[in-house]
N, C-alpha and C positions, 0 to 999 in steps of 0.2 A: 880112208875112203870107205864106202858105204856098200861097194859092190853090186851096185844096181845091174839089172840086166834089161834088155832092150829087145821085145820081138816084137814084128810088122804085125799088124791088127789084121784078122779074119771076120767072117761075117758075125760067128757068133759073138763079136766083141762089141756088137751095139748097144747091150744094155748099159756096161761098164763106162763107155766113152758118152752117153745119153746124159748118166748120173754127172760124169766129169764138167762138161759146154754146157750144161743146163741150170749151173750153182751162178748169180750175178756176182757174186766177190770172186770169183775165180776168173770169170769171162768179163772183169770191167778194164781189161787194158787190152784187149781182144778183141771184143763185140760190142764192149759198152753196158753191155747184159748177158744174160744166160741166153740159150739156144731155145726156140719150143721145139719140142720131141720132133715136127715136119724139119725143120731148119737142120736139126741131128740129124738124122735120116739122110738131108740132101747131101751133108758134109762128110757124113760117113761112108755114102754110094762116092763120092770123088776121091775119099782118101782109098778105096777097096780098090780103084780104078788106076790111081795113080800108083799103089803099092804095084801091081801087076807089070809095071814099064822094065824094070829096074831091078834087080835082085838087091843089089847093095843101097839103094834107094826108096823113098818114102816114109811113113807116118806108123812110129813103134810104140806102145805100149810099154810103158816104163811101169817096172817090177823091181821092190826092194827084195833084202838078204830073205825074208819070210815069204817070197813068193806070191805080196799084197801088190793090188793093183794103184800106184801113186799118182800118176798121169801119163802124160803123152809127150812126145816129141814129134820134130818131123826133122830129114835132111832131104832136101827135092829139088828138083831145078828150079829155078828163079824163074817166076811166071813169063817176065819182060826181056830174058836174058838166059837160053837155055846153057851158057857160056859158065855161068856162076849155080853155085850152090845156097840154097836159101838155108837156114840153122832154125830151128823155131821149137818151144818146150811151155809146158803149161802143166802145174803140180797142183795136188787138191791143195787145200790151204792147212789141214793138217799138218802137209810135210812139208812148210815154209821153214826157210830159215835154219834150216839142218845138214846144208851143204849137198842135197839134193841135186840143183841147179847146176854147180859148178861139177859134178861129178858127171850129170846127163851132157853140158857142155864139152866136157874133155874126151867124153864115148864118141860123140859127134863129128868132133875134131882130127879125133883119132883115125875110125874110119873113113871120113875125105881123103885126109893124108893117104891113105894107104890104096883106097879103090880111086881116085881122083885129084893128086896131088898137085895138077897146074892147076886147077880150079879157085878161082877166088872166091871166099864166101863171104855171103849178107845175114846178117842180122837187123830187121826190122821191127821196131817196137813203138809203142804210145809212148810221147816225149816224156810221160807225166812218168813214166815207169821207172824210177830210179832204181830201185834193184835191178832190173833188167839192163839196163845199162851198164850200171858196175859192173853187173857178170860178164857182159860183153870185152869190158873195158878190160877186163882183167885176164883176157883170152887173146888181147891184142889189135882186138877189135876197134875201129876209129869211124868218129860220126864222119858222113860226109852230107848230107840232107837232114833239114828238119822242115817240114811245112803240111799242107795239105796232099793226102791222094786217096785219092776215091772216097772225096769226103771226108775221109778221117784223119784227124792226127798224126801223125805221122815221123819217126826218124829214124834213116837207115845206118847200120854201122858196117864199114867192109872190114876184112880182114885178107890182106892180099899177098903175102909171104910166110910161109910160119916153119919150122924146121921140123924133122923126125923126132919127136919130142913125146912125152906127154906132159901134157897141159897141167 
C-alpha cells in the first residue's frame, strides 16, 4: 500500500480543491465537466460546512507518502438517508491507476467500521464508470439502482455488512 493520509479540508484549501473540480477529465463522471471557479467556491463553503457536523465525518484531502496533494474524498451522511453513510473519492488523473482508489477506499471503510459500524454505506457513481464500479465491487459493494436522478446518470452500490477487517 501507498500510505496515503486523509485530512478534512480548511479554508485555505480552496485553491488546491479549485485546481482539482475544475480539470473536465477529472469531473466527467461527476459533473459532466469541470467546476467554474463560482461553482468551486459554492461546493467548497458546503463541504467547510459540512466538515463542521461531525469530527469523524466529511470531505478529506487525500495526501500521498511525499506529502503532494492527490485528490479528495468524502465519507458524509447520505443526503436522502441520514441512517447510511455516502463513500465518495476523486484523484487528479496523474494518479490514476496506481491503486490510489483502492487504498483511499479501504481508509474509508475502515473508519465507518470503527466510528459507525451499524451504518450501511453507498457508493454512488455514473453507470459509464467502470473503474468506479469495480472498486466498489471489490470492497463488497453491490449495485441496487441504476437510472435517472436529479437528471443524471446514475448507479447506487450498497454495502450493508462487512467485518473488522481491512479491506
Amino acid at each position: 500500500m501507498n500510505k496515503i493520509v486523509l485530512k478534512k479540508y480548511k479554508a485555505s484549501d480552496f485553491e488546491i480543491y479549485k485546481i482539482l473540480v475544475s480539470d473536465d477529465e477529472q469531473m466527467k463522471y461527476i459533473s459532466g465537466k469541470g467546476l467554474t471557479e463560482n461553482e468551486a467556491r459554492n461546493k467548497f463553503d458546503r463541504i467547510l460546512h459540512i466538515n463542521s457536523k461531525e469530527p469523524e465525518l466529511g470531505y478529506f484531502k487525500v495526501l500521498n507518502p511525499d506529502n503532494e496533494y492527490i485528490g479528495d474524498c468524502k465519507l458524509e451522511r447520505y443526503k436522502h438517508d441520514n441512517s447510511i453513510l455516502e463513500i465518495g473519492y476523486l484523484l487528479k488523473k496523474e494518479f490514476w491507476r496506481q491503486g490510489f482508489g483502492s487504498e483511499i477506499c479501504n481508509n474509508l471503510l475502515v473508519k465507518a467500521n470503527k466510528f459507525y459500524p451499524q451504518l450501511v454505506i453507498i457508493g454512488i457513481i455514473d453507470p459509464d464508470n467502470k473503474a468506479s464500479k469495480k472498486l466498489l465491487e471489490k470492497f463488497g459493494f453491490k449495485s441496487y439502482f441504476i437510472g435517472i436522478e436529479e437528471h443524471c446518470p446514475t448507479e447506487k452500490l450498497l454495502l450493508k455488512k462487512y467485518s473488522d477487517k481491512s479491506y
